[in-house]
C-alpha positions as CSV (number, residue, x, y, z in Angstrom):
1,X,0.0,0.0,0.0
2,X,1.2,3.5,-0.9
3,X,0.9,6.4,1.3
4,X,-0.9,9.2,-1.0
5,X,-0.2,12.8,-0.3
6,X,-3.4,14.3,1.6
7,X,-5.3,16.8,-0.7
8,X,-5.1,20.6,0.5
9,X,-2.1,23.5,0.7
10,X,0.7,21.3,2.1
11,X,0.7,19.5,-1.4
12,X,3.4,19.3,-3.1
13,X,2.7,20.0,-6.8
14,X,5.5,19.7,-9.8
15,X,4.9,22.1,-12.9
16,X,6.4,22.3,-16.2
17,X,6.8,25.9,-17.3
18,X,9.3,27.6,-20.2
19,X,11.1,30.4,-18.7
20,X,13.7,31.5,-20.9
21,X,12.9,29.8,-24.2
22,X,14.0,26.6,-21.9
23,X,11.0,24.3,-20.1
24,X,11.8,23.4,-16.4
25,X,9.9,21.6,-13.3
26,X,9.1,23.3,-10.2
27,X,7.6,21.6,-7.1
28,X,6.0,23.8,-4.9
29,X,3.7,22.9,-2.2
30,X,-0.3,23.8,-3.7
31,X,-0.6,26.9,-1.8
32,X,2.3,28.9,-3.0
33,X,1.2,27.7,-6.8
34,X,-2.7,29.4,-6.2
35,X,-1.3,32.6,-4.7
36,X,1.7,32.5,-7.9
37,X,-1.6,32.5,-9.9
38,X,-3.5,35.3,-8.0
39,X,-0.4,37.0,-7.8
40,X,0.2,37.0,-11.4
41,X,-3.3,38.0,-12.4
42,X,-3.4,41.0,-10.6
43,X,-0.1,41.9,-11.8
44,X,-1.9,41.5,-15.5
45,X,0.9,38.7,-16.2
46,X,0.9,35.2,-16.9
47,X,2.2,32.6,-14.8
48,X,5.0,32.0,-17.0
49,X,5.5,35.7,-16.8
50,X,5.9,35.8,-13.0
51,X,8.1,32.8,-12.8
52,X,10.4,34.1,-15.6
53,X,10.5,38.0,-13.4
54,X,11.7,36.1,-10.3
55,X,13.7,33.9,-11.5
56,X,15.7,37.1,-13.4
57,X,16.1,38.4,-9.9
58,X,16.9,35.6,-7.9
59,X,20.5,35.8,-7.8
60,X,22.3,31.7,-7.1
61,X,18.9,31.0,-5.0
62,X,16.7,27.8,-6.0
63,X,14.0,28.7,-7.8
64,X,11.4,27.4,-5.6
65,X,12.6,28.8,-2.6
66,X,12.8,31.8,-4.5
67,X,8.8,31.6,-5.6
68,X,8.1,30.9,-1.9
69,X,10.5,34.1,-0.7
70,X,8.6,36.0,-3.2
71,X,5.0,34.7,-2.3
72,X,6.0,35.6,1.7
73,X,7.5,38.9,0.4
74,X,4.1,40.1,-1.1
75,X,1.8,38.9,1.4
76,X,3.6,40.5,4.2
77,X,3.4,44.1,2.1
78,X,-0.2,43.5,1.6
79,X,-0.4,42.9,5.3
80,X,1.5,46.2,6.4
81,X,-0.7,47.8,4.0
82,X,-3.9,46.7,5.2
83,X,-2.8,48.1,8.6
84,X,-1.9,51.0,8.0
85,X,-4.7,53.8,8.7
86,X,-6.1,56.2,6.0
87,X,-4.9,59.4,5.9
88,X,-7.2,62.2,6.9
């Protein structure tokens, strides 16, 4: 008998993408793949897009690690954002 992954966030999911005319596999865990898509559609870019802007930035970092930095990264500014009051 083989032990299936549970279904939910802690996932982890493998995608093909092209980034750089060259196609590559990430595995990231489900979560961090629905907020790359969220993330990407309200930066009007595809998924492809995104992937291809971090990994351009990422210095020698692995490029999952990289996606899950950057995921963190933008929740945490939306957070402070949220927080902040309104100015009068």
């Amino acid at each position: 008998m083989t032990d299936a992954p549970a279904p939910g966030p802690g996932r982890v999911v493998k995608h093909s993408i092209v980034i750089a005319g060259h196609r590559t596999s990430i595995s990231l865990e489900d979560a961090f793949w629905r907020a790359l898509k969220d993330i990407a559609a309200a930066d009007g870019l595809s998924l492809a897009g995104l992937v291809a802007r971090v990994d351009a930035r990422r210095g020698g970092a692995n490029l999952s690690s990289a996606l899950r930095v950057f995921v963190l990264e933008r929740a945490m500014a939306g957070a402070l954002r949220a927080e902040r009051p309104a100015p009068l």
